[in-house]
C-alpha positions as CSV (number, residue, x, y, z in Angstrom):
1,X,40.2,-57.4,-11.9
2,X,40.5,-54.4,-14.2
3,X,37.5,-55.1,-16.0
4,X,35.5,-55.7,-12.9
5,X,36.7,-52.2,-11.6
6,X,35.8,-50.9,-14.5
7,X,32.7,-52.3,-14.6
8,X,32.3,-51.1,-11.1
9,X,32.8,-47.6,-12.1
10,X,30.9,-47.3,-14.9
11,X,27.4,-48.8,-12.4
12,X,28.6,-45.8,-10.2
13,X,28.8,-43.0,-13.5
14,X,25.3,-44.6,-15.0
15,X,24.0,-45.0,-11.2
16,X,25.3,-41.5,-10.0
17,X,23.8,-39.9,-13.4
18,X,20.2,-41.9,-13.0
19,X,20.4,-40.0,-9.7
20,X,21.2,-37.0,-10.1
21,X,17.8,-37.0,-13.3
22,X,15.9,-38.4,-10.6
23,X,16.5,-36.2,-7.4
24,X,14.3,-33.2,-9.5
25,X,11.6,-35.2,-10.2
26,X,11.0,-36.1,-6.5
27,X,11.3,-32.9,-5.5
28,X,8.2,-32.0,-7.8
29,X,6.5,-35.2,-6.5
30,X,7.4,-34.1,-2.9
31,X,6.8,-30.3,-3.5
32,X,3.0,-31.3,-5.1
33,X,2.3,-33.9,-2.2
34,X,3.1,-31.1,0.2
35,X,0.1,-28.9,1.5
36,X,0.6,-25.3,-0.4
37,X,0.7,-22.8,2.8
38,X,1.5,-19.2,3.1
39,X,3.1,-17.0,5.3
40,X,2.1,-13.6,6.5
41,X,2.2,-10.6,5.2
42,X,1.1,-11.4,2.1
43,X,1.7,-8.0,1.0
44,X,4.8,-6.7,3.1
45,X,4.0,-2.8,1.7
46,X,2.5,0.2,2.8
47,X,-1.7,-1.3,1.9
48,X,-3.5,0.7,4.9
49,X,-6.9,0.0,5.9
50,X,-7.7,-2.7,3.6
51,X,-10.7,-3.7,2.1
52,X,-11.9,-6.8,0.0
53,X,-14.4,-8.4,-2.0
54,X,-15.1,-11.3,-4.0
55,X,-16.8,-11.3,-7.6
56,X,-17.0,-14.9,-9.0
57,X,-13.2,-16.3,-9.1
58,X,-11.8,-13.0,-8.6
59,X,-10.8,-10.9,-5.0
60,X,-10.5,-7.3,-5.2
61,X,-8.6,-5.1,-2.5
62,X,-8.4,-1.6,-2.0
63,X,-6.7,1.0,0.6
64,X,-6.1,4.1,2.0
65,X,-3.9,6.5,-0.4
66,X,-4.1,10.3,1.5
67,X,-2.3,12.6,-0.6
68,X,-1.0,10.7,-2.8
69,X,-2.4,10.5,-6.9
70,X,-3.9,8.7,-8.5
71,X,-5.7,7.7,-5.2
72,X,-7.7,4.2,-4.3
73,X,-5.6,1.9,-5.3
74,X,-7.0,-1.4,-6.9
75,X,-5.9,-4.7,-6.5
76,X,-7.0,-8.3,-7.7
77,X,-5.8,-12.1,-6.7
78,X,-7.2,-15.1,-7.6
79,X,-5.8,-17.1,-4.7
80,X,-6.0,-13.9,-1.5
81,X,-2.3,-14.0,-1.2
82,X,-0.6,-13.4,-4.4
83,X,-1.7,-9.8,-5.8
84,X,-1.2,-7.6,-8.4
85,X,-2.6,-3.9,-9.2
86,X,-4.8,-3.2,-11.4
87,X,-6.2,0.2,-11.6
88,X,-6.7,3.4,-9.6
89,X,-10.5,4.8,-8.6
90,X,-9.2,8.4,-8.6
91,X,-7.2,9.5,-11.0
92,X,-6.3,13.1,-9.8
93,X,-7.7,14.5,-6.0
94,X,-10.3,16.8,-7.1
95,X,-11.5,17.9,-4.0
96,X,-9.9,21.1,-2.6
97,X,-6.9,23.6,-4.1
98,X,-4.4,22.5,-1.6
99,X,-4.1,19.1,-3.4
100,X,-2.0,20.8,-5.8
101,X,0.6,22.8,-3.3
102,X,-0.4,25.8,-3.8
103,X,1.3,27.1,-0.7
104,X,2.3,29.4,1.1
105,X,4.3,26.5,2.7
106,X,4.9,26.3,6.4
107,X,6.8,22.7,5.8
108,X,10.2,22.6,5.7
109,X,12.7,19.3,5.3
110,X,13.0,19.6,8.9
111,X,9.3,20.6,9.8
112,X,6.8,18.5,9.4
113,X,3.7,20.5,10.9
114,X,1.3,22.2,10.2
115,X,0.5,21.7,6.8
116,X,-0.6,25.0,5.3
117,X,-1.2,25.1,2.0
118,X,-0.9,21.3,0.8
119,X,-3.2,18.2,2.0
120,X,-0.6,16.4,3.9
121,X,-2.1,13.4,5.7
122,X,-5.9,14.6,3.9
123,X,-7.3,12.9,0.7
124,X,-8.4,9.1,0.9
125,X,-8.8,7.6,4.3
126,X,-9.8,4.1,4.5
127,X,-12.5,3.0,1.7
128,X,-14.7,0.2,1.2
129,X,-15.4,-1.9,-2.0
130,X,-18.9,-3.8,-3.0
131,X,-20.2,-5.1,-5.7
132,X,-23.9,-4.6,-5.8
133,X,-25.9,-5.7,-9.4
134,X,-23.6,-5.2,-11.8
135,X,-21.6,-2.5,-10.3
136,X,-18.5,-1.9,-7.8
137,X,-19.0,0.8,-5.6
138,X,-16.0,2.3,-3.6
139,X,-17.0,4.8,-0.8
140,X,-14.5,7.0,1.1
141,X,-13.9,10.2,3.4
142,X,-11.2,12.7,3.1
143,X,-11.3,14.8,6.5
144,X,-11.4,17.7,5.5
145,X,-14.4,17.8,2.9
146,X,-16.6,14.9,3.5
147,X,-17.4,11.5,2.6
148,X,-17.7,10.0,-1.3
149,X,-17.6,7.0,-3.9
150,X,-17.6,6.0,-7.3
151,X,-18.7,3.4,-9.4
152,X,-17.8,1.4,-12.1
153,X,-18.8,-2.1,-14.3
154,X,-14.9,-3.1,-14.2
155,X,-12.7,-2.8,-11.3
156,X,-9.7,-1.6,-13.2
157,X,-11.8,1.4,-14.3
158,X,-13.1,3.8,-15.7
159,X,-14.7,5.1,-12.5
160,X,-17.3,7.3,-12.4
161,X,-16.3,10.8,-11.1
162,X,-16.7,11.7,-7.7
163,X,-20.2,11.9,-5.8
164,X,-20.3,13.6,-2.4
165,X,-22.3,11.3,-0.3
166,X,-22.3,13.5,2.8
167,X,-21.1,17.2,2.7
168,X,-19.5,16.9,6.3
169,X,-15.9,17.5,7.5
170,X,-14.5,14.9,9.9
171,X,-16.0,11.8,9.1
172,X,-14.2,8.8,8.3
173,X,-14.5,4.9,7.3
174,X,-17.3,5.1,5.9
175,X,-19.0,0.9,4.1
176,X,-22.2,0.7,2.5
177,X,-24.3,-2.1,3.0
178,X,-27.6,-3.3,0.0
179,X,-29.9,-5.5,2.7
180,X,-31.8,-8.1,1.2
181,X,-35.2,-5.8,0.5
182,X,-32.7,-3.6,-1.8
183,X,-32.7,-1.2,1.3
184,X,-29.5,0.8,0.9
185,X,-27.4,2.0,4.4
186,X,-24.1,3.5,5.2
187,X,-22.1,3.3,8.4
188,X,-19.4,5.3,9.1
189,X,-17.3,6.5,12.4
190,X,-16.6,10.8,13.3
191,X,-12.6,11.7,13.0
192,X,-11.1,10.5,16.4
193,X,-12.8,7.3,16.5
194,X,-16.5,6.2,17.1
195,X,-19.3,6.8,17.9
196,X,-20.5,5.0,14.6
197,X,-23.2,6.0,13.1
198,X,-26.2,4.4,10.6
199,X,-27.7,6.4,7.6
200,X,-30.2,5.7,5.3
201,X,-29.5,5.9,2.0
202,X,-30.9,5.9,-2.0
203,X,-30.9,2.7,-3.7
204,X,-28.2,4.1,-6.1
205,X,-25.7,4.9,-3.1
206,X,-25.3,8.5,-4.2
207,X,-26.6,10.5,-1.0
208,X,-28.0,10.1,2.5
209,X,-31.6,10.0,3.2
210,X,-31.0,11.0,7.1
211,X,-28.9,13.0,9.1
212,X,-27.1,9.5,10.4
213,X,-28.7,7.7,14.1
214,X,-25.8,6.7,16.5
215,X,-26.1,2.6,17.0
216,X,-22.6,2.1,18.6
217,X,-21.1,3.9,21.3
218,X,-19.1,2.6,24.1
219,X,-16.2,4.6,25.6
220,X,-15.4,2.5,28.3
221,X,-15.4,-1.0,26.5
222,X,-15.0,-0.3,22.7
223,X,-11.8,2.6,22.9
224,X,-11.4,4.3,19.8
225,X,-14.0,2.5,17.9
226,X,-13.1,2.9,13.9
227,X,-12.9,1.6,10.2
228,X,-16.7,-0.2,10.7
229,X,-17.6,-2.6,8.1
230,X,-21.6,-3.9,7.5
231,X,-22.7,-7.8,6.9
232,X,-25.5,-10.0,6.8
233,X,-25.1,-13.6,8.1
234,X,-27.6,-15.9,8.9
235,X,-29.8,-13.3,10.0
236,X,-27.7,-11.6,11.9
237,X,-26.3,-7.9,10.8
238,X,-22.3,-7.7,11.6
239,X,-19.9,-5.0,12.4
240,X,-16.6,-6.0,12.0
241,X,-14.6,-3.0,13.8
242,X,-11.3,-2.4,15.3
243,X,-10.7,-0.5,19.1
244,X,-7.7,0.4,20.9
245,X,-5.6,2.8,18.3
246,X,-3.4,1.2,15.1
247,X,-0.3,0.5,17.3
248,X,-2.1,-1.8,21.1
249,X,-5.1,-2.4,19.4
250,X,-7.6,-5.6,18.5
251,X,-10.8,-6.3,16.2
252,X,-13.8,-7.1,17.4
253,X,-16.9,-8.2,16.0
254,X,-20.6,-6.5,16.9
255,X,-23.8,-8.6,16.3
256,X,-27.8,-7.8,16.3
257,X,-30.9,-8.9,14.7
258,X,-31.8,-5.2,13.5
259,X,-29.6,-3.2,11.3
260,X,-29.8,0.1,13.9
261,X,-29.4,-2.4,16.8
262,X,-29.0,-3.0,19.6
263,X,-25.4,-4.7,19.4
264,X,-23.8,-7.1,21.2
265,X,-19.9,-7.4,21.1
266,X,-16.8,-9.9,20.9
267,X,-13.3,-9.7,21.0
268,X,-12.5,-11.5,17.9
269,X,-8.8,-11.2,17.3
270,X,-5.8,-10.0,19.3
271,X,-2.4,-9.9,19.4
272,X,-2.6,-12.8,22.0
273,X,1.1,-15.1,22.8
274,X,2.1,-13.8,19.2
275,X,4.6,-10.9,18.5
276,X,2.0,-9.6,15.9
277,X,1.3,-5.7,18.3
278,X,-2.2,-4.4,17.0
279,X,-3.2,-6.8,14.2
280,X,-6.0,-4.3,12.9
281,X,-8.6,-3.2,10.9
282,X,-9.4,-4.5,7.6
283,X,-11.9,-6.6,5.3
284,X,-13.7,-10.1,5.8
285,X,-14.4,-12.2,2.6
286,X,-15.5,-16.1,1.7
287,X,-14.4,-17.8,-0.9
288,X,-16.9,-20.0,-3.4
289,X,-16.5,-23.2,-1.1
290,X,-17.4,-21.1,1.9
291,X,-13.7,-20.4,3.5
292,X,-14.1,-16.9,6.0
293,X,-10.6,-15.0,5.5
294,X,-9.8,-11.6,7.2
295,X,-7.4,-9.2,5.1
296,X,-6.0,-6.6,8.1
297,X,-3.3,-4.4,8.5
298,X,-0.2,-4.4,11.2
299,X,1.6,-1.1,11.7
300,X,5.5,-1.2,11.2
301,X,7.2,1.8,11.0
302,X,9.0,3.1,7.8
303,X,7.1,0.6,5.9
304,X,3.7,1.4,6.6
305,X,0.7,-0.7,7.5
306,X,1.2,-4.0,5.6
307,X,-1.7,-6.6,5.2
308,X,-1.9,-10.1,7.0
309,X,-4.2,-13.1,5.9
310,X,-6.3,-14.8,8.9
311,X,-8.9,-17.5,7.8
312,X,-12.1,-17.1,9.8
313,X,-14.1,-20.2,11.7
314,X,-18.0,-19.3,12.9
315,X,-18.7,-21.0,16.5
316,X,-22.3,-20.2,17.7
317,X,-23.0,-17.3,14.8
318,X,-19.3,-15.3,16.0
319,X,-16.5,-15.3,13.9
320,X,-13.3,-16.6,15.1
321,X,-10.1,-15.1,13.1
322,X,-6.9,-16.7,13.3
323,X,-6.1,-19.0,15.8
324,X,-8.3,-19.5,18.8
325,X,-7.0,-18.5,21.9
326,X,-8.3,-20.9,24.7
327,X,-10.5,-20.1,27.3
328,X,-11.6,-16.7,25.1
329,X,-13.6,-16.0,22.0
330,X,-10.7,-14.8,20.2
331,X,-8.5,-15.6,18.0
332,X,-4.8,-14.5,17.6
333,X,-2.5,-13.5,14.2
334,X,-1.5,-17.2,12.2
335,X,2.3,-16.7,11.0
336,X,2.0,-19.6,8.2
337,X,-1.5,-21.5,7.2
338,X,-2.8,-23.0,4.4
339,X,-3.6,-21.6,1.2
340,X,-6.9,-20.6,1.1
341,X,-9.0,-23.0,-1.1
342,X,-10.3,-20.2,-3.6
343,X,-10.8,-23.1,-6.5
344,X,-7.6,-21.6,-8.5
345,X,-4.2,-22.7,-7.7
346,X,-1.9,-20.0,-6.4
347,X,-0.5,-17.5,-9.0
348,X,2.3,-16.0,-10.7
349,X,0.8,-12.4,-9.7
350,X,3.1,-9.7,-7.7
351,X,3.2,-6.0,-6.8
352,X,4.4,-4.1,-10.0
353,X,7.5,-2.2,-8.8
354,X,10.3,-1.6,-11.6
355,X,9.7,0.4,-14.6
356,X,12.1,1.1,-17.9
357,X,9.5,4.3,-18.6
358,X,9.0,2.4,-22.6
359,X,5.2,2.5,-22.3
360,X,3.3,6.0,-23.0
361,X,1.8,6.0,-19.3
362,X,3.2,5.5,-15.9
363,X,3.0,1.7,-14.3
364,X,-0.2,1.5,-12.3
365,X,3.0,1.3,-8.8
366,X,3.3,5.0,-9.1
367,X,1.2,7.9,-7.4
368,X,2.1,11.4,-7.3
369,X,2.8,13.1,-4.0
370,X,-0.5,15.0,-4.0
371,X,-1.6,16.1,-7.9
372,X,1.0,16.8,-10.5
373,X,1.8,19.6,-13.0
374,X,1.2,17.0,-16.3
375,X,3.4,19.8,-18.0
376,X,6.1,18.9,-16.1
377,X,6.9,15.8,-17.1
378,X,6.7,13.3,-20.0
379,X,6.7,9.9,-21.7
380,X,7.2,11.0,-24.6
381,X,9.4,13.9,-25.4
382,X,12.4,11.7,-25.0
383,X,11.1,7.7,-25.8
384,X,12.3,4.9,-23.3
385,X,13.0,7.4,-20.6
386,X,10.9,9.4,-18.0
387,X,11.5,13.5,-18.0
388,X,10.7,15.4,-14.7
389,X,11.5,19.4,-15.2
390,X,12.7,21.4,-12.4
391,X,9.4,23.3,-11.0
392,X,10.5,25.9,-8.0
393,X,10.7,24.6,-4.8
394,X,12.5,25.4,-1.6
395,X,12.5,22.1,0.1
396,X,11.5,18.4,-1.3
397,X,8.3,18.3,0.9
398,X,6.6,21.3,-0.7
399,X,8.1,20.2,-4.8
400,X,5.4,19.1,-7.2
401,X,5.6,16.4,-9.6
402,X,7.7,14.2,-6.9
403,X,6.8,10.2,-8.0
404,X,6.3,7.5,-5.3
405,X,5.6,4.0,-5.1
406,X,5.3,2.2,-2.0
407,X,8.2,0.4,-0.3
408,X,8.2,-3.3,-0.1
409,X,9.7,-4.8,2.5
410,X,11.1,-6.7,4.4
411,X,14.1,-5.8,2.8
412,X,14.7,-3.7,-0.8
413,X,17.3,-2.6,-3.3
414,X,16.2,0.1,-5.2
415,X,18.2,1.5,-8.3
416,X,17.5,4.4,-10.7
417,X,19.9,5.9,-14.3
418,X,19.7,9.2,-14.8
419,X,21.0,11.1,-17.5
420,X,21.8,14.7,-16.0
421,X,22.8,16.3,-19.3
422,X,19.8,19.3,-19.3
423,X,20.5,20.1,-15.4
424,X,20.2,23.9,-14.3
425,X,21.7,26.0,-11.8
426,X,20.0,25.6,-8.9
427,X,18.8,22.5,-9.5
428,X,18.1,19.1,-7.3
429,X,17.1,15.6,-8.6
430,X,17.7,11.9,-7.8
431,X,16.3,9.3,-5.4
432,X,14.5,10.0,-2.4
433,X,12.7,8.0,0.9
434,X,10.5,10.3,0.7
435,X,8.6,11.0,4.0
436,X,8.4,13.2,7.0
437,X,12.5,14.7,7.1
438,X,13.3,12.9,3.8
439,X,16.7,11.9,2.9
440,X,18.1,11.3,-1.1
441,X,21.1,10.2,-2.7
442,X,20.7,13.1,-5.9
443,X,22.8,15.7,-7.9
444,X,22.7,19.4,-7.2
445,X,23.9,21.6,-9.9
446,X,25.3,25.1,-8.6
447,X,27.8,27.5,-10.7
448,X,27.8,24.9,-13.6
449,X,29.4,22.2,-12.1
450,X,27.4,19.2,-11.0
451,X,28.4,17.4,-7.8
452,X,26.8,13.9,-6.1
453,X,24.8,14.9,-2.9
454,X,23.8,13.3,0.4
455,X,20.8,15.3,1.4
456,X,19.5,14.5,5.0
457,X,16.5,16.4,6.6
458,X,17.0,19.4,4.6
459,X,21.1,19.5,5.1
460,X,23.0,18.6,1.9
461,X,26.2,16.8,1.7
462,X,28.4,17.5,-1.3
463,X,30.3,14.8,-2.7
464,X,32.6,14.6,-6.3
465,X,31.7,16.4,-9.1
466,X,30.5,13.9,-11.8
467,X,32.8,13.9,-14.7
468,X,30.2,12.8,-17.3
469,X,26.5,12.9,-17.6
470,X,24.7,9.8,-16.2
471,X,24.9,8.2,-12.9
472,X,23.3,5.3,-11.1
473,X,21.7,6.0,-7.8
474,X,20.7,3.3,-5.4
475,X,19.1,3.3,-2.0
476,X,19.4,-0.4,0.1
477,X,16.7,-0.5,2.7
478,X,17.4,-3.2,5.4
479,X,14.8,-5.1,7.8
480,X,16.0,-2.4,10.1
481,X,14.5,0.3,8.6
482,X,17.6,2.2,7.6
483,X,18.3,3.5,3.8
484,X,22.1,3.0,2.6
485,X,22.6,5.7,-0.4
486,X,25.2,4.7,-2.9
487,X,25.9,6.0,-6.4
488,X,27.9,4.4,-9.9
489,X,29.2,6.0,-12.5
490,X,30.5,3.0,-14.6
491,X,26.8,1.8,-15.6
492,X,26.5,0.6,-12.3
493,X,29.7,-2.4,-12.5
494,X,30.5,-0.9,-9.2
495,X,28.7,1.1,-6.5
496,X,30.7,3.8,-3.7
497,X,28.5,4.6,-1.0
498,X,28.1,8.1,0.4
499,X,27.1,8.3,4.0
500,X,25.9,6.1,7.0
501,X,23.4,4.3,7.2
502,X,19.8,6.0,7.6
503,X,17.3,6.0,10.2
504,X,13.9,5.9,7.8
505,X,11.2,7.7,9.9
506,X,8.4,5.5,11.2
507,X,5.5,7.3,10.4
508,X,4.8,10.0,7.5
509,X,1.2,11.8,7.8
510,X,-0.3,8.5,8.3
511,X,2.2,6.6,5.6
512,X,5.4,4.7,5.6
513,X,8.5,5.9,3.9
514,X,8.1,5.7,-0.2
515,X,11.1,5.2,-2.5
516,X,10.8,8.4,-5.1
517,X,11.7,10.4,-8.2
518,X,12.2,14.1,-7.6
519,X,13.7,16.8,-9.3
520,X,13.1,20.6,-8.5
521,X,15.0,24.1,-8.4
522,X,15.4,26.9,-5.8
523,X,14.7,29.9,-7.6
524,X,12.9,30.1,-10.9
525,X,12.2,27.1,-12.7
526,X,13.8,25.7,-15.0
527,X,16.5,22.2,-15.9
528,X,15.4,18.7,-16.4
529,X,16.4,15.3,-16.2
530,X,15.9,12.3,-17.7
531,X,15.2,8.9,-15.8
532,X,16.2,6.1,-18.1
533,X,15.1,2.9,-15.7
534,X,13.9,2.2,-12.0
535,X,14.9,-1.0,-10.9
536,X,13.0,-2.9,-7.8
537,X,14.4,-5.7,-6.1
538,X,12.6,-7.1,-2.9
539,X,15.0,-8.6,-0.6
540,X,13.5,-11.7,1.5
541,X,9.5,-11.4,0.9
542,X,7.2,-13.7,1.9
543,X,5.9,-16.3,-0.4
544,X,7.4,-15.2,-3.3
């Protein structure tokens, strides 16, 4: 009997073993039977007014970057859901004074208008990206000094410099568009939204040939008419074009047989029995096999406009995107869908977002707020860490040389070392949501003693005096778009949080709320520190 128990046991050790080798190996099997889908967003960060193309195997995207430098953001995918960036179009904002804060400063901590003396909300607004013989071509407007682009043979640069296309305030949006006689033509919309307007232009895309002819204008039925983009299908000439405002609003789709018109319209997504609220402007694209996809933004507060997938379905020469919604000729916002079939299996690629500052440049996640002073910081005077001097400054919003990146969502833990060993009187620095009436979790160094400090809309918290000479910082931003400040000064073994949680604010001069670097000094200039690492961890994203 012993020997058949034991028998019995050792078929249940061999069996139980067999099975547990096995059980991994079906999941594979099951996991590669299994249709590959993903789930939207596919980029849950601050990627406004998005644009896309398609050269051979590769998508490129690009978006609206305001005040921020190095502006235009560039990003490729090979599959349209998995992205990574790549390069920058701008790498400074040439194009007035203010986009270097000269002042004098009517912003405050607490104020957040008007914007003398810096470009707040200015610079890039919603560009476009082609790729016309051998060249991309990247066309925007900043409001306040007219409409550009820039070319280039790669997308991740060089760039040409800036050419002013039209020498007009108060344009936006504007897309070129090469028709099939190597005609050349630009549409654009006036700041406010609509009318849109057609120019002319020279086969090399570097100026207007007209003074522009209105072809769309419609108060009644196309509200706030914006963020035009120009196609050719099947002989037809297509506007895609969103109405109703960023928050309410939908895309439609406008049609004629002649470039100048006249256009028909469609409602062609919406937010429909969906909880996706304005599912917006943004980009359409096929893939080699002949998949239509739509790349749009949806507004969410703190973090910004964040981009959405739709595939696209054509029924009697209109485009359908997303789901249709019976009994209309829309479609409505798809949560989870297949992956696109782009004839590459889906990637390893991701938003950059922590750095250990070991390189001699700045990972391609970081933009200045507006342009920097390059003599304020460095790479290299102190290897493996990033130094940011103290440049005078009364409040955070008006300080030079403050480095952003954009927040991913839909949850993150950000965490920063700084060494605070070369700090002067006077002096603030540390880890800001930076945004219209900021907080940060930083140090403040007054009458040589150096304490922890909750700043808040311009009011500052004092906390301990730190003992030695580094400290961890850390901000925890929660699907409810409050920040959680917290500090360690163990090496970060353990974390003690200072203050409540934080109400981020929704909307900062057309941005979301951007984790950041700062370091600046009331009075005269001078004190540094020195950022050893800056550490990004994205809490519950979307096909990761």
């Amino acid at each position: 009997m012993r020997d058949s128990d034991d028998r019995h046991r050792s078929w249940q050790c061999d069996g139980g073993l067999t099975m547990r080798r096995f059980l991994p190996l079906l999941a594979l099997l099951l996991a590669a039977a299994a249709p590959a889908t993903y789930t939207n967003p596919i980029l849950h960060a601050d990627y406004s007014d998005p644009d896309i193309t398609r050269v051979g195997r590769d998508y490129y995207l690009i978006a609206s970057s305001f005040h921020f430098s190095p502006g235009i953001p560039v990003l490729r995918s090979r599959d349209l859901v998995h992205w990574k960036i790549i390069g920058h179009v701008l790498p400074k904002l040439p194009f007035a004074p203010q986009y270097d804060m000269p002042g004098p400063h009517s912003l405050t901590d607490r104020v957040s208008k008007p914007v003398g003396g810096t470009r707040y909300a200015g610079g890039v607004w919603a560009p476009s990206i082609r790729h016309h013989k051998g060249k991309f071509y990247v066309y925007w407007a900043t409001p306040d000094e007219g409409v550009f682009m820039a070319t280039a043979r790669h997308a991740e640069g060089p760039w040409s410099a800036p050419v002013k296309v039209i020498d007009q305030p108060m344009l936006e949006d504007p897309a070129p568009f090469w028709d099939d006689d190597g005609r050349a033509w630009l549409v654009h919309s006036r700041h406010g939204a609509g009318p849109l307007i057609l120019h002319r232009m020279s086969a090399d895309g570097t100026r207007v040939l007209d003074a522009g002819k209105v072809i769309v204008e419609d108060k009644a039925r196309l509200p706030i008419l914006e963020g035009p983009k120009l196609y050719k299908r099947n002989g037809y000439y297509y506007i895609f074009a969103p109405i109703g405002g960023v928050e309410k609003g939908a895309q439609v789709a406008l049609r004629a047989r002649n470039i100048e018109g006249p256009y028909e319209h469609r409602v062609v997504l919406q937010q429909g029995s969906t909880a996706l609220e304005g599912p917006h402007q943004g980009g359409w694209v096929e893939t080699p096999s002949g998949e239509g996809w739509f790349a749009h933004f949806n507004s969410t507060g703190a973090f910004g406009r964040i981009v959405h997938l739709q595939p696209v379905k054509w029924v009697d020469d209109w485009p359908v995107i997303g789901t249709p919604i019976p009994g209309t000729s829309a479609g409505q916002p798809v949560a989870t869908h297949a992956m696109p079939d782009t004839g590459s299996p889906p990637t390893r690629d991701r938003l950059q977002a922590s750095d250990s500052f070991a390189g001699r440049t700045l990972g391609l996640q970081w933009e200045w707020n507006h342009n920097p002073d390059d003599s304020g910081w460095s790479l290299t005077e102190r290897p493996g860490f990033l130094r940011l001097r103290a440049l005078p400054a009364e409040h955070l919003v008006t300080a030079r040389n403050t480095l952003t990146q954009i927040l991913q969502g839909p949850a993150s833990r950000i965490t920063t070392r700084i060494d605070a060993s070369r700090m002067a009187d006077g002096q603030r620095a540390g880890l800001a949501l930076f945004g219209v009436r900021p907080s940060w979790i930083g140090l403040v160094r007054e009458n040589g003693q150096t304490r922890v400090t909750l700043g808040i809309e311009g009011a500052e918290t004092p906390g301990p005096v730190l003992a030695g000479t580094s400290i961890d910082l850390r901000a925890e931003v929660g699907s409810d778009q409050t920040v959680q400040y917290a500090y360690s000064t163990d090496g970060g073994a353990s974390f003690q949080r200072l203050g409540d949680p934080i109400a981020l604010a929704k909307f900062s001069w057309w941005k979301g709320a951007r984790p950041a670097l700062f370091s600046f000094t009331r009075g005269t200039a001078g004190g540094s520190i020195d950022v050893d690492m800056f550490d990004v961890q994205t809490l519950g994203a979307s096909n990761a």
